[in-house]
N, CA and C atoms as an extended XYZ file, in Angstrom:
450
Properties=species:S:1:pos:R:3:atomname:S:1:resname:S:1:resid:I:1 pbc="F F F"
N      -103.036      -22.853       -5.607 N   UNK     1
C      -102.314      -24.062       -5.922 CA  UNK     1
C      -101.303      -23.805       -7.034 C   UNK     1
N      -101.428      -23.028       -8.006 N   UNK     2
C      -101.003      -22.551       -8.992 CA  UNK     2
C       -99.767      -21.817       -8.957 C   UNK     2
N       -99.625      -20.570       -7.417 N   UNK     3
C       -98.359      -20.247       -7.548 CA  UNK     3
C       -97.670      -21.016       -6.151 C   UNK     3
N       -97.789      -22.257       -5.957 N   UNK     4
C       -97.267      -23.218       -4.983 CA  UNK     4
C       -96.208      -23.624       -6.459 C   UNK     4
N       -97.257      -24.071       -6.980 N   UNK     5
C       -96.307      -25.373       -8.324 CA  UNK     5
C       -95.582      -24.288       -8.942 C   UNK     5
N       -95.355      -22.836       -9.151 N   UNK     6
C       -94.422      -21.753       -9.240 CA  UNK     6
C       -93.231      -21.864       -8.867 C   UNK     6
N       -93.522      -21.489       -7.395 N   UNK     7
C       -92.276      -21.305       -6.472 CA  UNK     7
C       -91.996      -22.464       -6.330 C   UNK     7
N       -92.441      -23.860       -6.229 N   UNK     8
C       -91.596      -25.087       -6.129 CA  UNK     8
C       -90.639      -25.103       -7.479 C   UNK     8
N       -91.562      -24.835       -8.857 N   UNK     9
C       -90.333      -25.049       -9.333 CA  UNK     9
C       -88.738      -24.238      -10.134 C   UNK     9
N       -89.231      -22.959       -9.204 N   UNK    10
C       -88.011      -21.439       -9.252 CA  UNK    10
C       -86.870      -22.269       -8.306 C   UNK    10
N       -87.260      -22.996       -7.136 N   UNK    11
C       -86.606      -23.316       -5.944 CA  UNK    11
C       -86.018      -24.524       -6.490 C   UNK    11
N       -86.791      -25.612       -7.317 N   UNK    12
C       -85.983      -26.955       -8.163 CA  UNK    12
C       -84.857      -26.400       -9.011 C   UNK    12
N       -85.153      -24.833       -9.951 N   UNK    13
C       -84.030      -24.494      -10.827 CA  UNK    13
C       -82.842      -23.796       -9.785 C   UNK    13
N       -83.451      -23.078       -8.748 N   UNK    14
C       -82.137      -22.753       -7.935 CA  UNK    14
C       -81.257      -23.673       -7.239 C   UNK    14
N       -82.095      -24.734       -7.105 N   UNK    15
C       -81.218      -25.997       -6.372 CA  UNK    15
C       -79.887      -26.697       -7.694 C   UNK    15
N       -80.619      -26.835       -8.772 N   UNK    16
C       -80.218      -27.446      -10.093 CA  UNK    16
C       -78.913      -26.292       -9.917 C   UNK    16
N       -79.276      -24.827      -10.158 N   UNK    17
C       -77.992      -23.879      -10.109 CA  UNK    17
C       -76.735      -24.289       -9.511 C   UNK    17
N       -77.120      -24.163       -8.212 N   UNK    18
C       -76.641      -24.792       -7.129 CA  UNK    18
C       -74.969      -25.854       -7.062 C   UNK    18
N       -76.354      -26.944       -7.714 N   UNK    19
C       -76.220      -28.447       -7.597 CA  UNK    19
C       -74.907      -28.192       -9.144 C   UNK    19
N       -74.989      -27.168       -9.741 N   UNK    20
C       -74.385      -27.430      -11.503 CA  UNK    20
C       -72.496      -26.503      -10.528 C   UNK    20
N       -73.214      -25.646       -9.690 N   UNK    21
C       -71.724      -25.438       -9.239 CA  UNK    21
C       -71.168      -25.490       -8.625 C   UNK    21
N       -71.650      -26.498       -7.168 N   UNK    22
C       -71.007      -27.498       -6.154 CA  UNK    22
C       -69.999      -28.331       -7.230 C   UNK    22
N       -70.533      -28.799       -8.437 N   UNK    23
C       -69.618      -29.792       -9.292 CA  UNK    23
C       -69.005      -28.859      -10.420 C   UNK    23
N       -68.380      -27.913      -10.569 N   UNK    24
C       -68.101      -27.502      -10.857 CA  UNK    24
C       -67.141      -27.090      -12.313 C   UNK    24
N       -65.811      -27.644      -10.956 N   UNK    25
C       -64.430      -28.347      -11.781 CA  UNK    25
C       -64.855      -29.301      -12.524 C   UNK    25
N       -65.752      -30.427      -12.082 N   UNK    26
C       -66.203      -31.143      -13.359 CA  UNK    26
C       -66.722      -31.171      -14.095 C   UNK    26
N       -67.680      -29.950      -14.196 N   UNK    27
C       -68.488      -29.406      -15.091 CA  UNK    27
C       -67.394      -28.819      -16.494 C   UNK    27
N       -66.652      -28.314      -15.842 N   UNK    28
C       -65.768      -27.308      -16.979 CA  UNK    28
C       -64.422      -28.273      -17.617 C   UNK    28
N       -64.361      -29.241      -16.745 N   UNK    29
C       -63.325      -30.335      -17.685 CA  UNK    29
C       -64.376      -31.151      -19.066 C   UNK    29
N       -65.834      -31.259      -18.385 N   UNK    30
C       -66.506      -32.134      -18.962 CA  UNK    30
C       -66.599      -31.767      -20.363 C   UNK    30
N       -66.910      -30.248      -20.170 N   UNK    31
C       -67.701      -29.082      -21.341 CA  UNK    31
C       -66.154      -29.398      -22.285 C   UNK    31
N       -64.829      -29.126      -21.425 N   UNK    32
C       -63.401      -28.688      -22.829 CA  UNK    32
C       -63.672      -30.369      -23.418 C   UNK    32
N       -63.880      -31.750      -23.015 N   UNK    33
C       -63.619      -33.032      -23.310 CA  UNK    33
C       -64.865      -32.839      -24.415 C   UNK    33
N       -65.766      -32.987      -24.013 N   UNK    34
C       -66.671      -33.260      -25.193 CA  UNK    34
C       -66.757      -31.853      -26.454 C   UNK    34
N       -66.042      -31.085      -25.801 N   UNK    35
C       -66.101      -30.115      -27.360 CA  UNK    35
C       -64.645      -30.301      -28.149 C   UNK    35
N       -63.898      -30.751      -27.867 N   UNK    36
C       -62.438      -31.917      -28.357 CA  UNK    36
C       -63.376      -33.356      -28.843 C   UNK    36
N       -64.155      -33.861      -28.316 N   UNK    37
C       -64.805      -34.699      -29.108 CA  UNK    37
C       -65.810      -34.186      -30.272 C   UNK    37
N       -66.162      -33.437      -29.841 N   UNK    38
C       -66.523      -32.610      -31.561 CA  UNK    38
C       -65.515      -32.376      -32.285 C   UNK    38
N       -64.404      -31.670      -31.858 N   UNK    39
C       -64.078      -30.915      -32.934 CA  UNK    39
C       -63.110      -32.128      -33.376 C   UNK    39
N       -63.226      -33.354      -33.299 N   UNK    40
C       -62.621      -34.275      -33.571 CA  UNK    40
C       -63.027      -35.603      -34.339 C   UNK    40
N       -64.366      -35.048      -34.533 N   UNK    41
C       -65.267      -35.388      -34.897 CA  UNK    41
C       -65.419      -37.088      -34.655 C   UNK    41
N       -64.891      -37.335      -32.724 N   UNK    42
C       -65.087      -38.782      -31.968 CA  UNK    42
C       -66.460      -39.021      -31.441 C   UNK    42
N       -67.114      -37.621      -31.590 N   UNK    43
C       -68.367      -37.806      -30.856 CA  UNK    43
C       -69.620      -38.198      -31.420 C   UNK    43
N       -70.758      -39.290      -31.065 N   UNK    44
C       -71.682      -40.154      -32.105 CA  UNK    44
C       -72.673      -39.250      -31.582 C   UNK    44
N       -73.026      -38.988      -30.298 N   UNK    45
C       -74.292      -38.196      -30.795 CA  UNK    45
C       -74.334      -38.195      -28.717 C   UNK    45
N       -75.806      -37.649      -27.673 N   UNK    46
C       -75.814      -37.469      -26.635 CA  UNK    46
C       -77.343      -37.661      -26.379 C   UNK    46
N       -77.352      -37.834      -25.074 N   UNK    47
C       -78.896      -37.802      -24.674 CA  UNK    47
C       -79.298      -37.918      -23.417 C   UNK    47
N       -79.916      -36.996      -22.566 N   UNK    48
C       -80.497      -37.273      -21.647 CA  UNK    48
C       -81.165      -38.740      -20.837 C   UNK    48
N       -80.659      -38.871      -19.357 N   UNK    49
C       -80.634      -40.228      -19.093 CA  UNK    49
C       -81.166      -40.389      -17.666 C   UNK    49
N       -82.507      -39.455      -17.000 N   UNK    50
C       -82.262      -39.805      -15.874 CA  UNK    50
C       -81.735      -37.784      -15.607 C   UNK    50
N       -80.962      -37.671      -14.765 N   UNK    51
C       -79.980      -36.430      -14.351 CA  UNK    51
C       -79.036      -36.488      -14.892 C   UNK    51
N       -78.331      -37.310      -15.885 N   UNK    52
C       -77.228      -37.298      -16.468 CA  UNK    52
C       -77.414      -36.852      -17.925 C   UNK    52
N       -76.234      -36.458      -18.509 N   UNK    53
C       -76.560      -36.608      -19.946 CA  UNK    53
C       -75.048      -37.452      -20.552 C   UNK    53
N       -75.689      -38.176      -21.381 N   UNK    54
C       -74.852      -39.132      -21.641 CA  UNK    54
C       -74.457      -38.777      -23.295 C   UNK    54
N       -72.725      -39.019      -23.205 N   UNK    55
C       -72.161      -38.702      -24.702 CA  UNK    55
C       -71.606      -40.134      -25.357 C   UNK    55
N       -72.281      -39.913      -26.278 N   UNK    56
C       -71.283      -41.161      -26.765 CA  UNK    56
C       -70.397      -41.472      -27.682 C   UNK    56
N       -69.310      -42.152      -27.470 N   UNK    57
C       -67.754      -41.333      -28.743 CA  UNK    57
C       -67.444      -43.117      -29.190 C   UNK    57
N       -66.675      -42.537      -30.080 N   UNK    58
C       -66.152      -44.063      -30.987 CA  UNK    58
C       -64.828      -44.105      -30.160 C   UNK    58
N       -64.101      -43.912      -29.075 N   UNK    59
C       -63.293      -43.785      -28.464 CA  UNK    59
C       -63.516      -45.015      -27.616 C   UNK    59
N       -62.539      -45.751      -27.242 N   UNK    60
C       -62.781      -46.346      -25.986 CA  UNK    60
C       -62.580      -46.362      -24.422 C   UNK    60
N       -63.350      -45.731      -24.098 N   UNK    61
C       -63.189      -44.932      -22.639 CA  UNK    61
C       -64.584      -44.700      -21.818 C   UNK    61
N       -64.723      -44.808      -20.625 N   UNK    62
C       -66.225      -44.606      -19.742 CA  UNK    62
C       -65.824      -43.617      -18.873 C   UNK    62
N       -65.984      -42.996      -18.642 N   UNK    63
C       -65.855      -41.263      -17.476 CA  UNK    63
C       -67.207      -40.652      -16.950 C   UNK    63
N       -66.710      -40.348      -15.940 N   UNK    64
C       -68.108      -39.205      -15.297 CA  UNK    64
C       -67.273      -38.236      -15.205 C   UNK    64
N       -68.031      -37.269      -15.529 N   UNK    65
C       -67.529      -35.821      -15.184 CA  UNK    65
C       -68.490      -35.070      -14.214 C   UNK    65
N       -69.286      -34.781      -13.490 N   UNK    66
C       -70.202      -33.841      -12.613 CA  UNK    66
C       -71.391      -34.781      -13.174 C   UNK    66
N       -72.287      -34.124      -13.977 N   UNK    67
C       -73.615      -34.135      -14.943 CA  UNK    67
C       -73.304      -35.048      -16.661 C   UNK    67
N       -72.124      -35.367      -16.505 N   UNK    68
C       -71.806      -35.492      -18.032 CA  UNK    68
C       -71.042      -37.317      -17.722 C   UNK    68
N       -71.727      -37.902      -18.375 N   UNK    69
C       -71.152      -39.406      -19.210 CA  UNK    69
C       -70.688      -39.566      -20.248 C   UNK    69
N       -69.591      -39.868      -20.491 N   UNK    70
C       -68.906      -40.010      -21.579 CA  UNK    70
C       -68.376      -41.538      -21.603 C   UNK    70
N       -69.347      -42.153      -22.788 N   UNK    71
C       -68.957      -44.021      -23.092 CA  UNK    71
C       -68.864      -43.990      -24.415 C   UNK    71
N       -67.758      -44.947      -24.517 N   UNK    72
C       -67.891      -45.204      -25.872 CA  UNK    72
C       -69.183      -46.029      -25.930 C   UNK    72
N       -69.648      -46.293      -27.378 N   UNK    73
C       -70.439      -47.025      -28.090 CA  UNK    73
C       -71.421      -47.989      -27.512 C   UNK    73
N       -70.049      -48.648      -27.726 N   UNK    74
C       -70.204      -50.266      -26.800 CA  UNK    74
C       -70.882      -50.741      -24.922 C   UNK    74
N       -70.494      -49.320      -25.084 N   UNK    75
C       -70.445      -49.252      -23.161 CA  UNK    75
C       -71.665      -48.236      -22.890 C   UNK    75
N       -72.727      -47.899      -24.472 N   UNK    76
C       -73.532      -46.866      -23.726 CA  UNK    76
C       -74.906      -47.365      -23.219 C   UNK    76
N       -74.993      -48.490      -23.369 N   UNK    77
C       -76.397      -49.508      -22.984 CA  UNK    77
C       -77.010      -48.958      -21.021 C   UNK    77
N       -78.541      -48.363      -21.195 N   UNK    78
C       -78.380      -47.729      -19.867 CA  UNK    78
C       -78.797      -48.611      -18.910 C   UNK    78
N       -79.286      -49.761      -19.012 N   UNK    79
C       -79.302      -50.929      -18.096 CA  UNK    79
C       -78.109      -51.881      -17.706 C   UNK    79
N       -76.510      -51.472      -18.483 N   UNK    80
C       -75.935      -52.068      -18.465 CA  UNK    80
C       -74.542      -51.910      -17.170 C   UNK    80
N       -73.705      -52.623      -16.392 N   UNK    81
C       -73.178      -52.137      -15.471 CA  UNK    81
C       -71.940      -51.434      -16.023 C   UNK    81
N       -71.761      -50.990      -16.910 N   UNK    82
C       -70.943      -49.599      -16.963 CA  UNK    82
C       -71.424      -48.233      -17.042 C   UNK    82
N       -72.649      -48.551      -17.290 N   UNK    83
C       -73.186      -47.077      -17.447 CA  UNK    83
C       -73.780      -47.139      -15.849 C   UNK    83
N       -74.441      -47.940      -15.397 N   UNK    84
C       -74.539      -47.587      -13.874 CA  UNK    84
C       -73.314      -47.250      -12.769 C   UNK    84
N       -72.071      -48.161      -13.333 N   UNK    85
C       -70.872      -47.678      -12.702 CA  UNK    85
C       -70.661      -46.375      -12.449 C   UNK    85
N       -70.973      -45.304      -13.657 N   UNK    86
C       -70.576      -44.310      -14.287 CA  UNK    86
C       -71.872      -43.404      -13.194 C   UNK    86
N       -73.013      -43.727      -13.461 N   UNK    87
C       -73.950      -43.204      -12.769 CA  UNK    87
C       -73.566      -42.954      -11.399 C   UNK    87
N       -72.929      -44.181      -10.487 N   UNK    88
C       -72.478      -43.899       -9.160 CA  UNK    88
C       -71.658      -43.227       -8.817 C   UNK    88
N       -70.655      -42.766       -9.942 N   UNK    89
C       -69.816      -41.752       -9.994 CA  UNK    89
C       -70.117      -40.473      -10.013 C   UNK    89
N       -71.476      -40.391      -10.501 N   UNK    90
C       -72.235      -39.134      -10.951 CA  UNK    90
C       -72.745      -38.301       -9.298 C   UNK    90
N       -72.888      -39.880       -8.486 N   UNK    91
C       -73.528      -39.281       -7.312 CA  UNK    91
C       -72.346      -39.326       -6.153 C   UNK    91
N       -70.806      -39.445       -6.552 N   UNK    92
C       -69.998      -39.576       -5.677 CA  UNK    92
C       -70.070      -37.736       -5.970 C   UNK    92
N       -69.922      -37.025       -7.384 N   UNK    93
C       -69.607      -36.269       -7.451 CA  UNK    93
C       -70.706      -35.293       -6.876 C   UNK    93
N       -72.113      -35.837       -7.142 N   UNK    94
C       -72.733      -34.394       -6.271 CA  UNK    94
C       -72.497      -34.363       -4.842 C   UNK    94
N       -72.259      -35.918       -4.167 N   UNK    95
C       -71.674      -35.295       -2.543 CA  UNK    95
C       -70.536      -34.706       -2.522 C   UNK    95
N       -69.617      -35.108       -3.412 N   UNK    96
C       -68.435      -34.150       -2.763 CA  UNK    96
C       -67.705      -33.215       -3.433 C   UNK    96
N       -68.782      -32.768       -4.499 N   UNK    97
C       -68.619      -31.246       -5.232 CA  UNK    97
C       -66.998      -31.304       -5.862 C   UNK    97
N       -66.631      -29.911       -5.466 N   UNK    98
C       -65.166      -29.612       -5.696 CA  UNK    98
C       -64.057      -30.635       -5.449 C   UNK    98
N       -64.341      -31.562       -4.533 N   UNK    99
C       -63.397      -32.177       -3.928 CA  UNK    99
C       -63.189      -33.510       -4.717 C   UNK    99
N       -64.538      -33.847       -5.470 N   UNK   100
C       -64.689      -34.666       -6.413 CA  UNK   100
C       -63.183      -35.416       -7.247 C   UNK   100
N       -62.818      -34.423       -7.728 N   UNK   101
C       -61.560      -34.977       -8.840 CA  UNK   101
C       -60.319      -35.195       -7.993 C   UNK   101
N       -60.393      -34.822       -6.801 N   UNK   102
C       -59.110      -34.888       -5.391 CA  UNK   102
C       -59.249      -36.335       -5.060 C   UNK   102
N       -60.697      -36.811       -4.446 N   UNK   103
C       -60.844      -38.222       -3.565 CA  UNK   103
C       -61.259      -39.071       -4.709 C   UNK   103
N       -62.234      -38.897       -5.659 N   UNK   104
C       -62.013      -39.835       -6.972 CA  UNK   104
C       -61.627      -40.121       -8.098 C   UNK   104
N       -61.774      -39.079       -8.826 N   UNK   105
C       -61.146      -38.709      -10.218 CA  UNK   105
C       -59.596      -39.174      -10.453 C   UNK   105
N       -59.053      -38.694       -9.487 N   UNK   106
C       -57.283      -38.565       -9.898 CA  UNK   106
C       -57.186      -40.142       -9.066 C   UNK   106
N       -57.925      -40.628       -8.087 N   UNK   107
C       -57.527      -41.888       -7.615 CA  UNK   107
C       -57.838      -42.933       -8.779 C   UNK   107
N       -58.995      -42.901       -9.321 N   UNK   108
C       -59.404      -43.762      -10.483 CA  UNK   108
C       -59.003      -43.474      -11.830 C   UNK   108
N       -58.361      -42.730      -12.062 N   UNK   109
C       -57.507      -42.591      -13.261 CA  UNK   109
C       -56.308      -43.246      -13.202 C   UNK   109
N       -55.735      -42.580      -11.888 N   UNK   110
C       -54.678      -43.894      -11.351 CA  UNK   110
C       -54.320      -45.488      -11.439 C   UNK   110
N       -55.689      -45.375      -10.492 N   UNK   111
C       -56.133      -47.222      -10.720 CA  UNK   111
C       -55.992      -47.676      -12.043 C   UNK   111
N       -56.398      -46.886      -12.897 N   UNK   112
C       -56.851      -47.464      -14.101 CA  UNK   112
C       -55.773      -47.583      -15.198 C   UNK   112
N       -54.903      -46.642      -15.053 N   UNK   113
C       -53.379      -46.640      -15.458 CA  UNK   113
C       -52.381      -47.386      -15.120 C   UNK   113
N       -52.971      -48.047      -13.568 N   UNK   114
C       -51.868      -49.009      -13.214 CA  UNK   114
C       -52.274      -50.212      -13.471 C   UNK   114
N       -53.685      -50.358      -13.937 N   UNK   115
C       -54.776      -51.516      -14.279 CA  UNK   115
C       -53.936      -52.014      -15.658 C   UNK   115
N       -53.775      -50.891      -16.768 N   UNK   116
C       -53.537      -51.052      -18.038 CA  UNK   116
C       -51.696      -50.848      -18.053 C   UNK   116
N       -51.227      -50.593      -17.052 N   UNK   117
C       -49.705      -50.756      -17.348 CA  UNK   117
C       -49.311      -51.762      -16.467 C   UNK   117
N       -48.964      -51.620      -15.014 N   UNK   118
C       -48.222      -52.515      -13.907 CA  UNK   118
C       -48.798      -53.827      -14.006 C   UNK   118
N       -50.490      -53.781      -14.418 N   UNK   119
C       -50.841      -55.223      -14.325 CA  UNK   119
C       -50.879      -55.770      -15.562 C   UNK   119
N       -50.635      -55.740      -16.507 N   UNK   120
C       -50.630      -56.152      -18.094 CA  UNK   120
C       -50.178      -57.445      -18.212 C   UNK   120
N       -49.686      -57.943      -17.024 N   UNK   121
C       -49.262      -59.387      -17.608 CA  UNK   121
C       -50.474      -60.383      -16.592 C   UNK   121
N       -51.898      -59.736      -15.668 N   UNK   122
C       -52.408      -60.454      -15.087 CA  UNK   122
C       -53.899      -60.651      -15.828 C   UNK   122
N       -54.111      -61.964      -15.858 N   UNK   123
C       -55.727      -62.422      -16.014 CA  UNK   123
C       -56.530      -61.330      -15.807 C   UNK   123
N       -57.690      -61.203      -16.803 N   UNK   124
C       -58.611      -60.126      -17.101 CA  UNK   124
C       -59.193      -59.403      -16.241 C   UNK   124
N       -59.952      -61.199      -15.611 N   UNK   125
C       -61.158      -61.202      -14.416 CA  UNK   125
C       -60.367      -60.858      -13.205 C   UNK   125
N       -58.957      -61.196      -12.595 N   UNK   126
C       -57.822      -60.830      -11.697 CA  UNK   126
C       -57.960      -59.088      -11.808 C   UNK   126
N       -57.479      -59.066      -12.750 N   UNK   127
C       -57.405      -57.516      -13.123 CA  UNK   127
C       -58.687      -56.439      -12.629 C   UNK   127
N       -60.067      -57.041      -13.364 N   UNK   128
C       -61.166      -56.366      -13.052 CA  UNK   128
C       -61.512      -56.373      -11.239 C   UNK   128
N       -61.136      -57.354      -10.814 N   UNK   129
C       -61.622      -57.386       -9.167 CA  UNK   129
C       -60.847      -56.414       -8.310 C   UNK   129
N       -59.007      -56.507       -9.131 N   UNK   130
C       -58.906      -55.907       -8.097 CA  UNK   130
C       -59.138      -54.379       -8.367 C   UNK   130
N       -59.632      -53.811       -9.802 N   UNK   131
C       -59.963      -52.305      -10.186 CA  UNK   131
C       -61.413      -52.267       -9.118 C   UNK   131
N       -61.868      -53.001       -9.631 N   UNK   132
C       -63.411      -52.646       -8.644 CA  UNK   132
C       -63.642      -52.872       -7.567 C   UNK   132
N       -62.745      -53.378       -6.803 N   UNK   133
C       -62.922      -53.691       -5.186 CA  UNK   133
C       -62.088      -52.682       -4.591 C   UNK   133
N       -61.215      -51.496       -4.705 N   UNK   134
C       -60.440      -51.099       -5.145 CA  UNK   134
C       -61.672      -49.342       -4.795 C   UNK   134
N       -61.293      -48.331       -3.479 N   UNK   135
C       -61.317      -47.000       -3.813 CA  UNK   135
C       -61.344      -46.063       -4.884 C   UNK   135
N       -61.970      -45.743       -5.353 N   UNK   136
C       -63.498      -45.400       -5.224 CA  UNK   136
C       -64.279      -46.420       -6.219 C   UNK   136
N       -63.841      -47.218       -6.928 N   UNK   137
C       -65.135      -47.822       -8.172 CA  UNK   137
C       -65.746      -48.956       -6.951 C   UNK   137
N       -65.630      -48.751       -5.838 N   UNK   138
C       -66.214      -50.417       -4.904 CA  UNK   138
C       -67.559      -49.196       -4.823 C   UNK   138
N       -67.511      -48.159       -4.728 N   UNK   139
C       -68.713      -47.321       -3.780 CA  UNK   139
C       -69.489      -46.939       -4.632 C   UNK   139
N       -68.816      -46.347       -6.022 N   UNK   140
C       -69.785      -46.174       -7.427 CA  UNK   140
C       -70.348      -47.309       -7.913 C   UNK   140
N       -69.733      -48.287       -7.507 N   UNK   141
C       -70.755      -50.030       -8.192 CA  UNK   141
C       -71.892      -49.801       -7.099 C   UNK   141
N       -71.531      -49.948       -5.836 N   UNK   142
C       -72.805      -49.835       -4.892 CA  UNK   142
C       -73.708      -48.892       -5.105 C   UNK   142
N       -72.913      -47.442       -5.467 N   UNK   143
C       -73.920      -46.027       -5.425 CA  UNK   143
C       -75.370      -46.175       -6.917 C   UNK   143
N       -74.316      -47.334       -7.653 N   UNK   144
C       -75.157      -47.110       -9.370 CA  UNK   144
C       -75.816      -48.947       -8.728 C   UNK   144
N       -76.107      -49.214       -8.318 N   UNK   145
C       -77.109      -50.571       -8.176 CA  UNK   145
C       -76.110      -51.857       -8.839 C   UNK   145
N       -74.641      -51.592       -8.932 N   UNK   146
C       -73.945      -52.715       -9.457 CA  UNK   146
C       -73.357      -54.132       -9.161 C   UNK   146
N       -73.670      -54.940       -9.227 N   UNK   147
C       -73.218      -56.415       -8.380 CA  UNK   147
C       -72.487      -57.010       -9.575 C   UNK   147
N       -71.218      -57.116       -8.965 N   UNK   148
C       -70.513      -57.650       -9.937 CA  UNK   148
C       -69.789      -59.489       -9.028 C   UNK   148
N       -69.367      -60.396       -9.886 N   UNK   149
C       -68.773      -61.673       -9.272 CA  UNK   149
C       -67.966      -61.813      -10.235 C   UNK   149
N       -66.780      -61.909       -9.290 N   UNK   150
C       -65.186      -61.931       -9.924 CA  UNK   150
C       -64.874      -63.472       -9.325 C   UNK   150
């Protein structure tokens, strides 16, 4: 029984291997962002959450990177729907690995740039529906358990 619970868990760390470089590209943007939040001294402190590890900065900003959460302060509450947002992002990225920052990343940075520039003159709650109904944050609210009413 003893070298069962062995090899199950050589085969959990090779999967974890695996699983750390299917996500890759986001692994290595995640690692340069939060060591710029050190050396910048934006970063409050980190902690394991679940499969994620979560950073938290005096910055105001929410990101997934692969394995890595990055919320400000305010936004690091883990029952709360930004950090589950963030979570569903976590699992957009282990399905689609490399391709990750192609179909979501660069689309939701987008969104979110045109959220905070083109729409600047529209109502909050206007604003938030159409970011979250809206490729890819509609599938990360679903993927992280999020119900939102706009």
């Amino acid at each position: 029984m003893g070298n069962m619970y062995v090899a199950h868990c050589k085969g959990d760390d090779q999967m974890n291997i695996l699983l750390y470089i299917w996500q890759l590209p986001q692994h290595i943007l995640a690692l340069i962002f939060i060591g710029m939040l050190k050396l910048t001294k934006q970063l409050i402190g980190s902690y394991p959450v679940n499969d994620v590890k979560m950073y938290v900065t005096k910055l105001s900003l929410g990101v997934c990177l692969g394995q890595y959460i990055i919320l400000s302060q305010w936004m690091a509450d883990t029952e709360g729907s930004i950090f589950k947002h963030e979570t569903g992002h976590s699992i957009q990225s282990k399905r689609l690995g490399w391709f990750y920052l192609i179909f979501v990343g660069i689309p939701s940075v987008l969104r979110n740039l045109y959220l905070r520039i083109g729409l600047r003159e529209i109502e909050h709650n206007a604003k938030q529906g159409w970011y979250y109904l809206g490729w890819p944050e509609r599938q990360a609210d679903i993927l992280g358990g999020v119900e939102r009413k706009f």
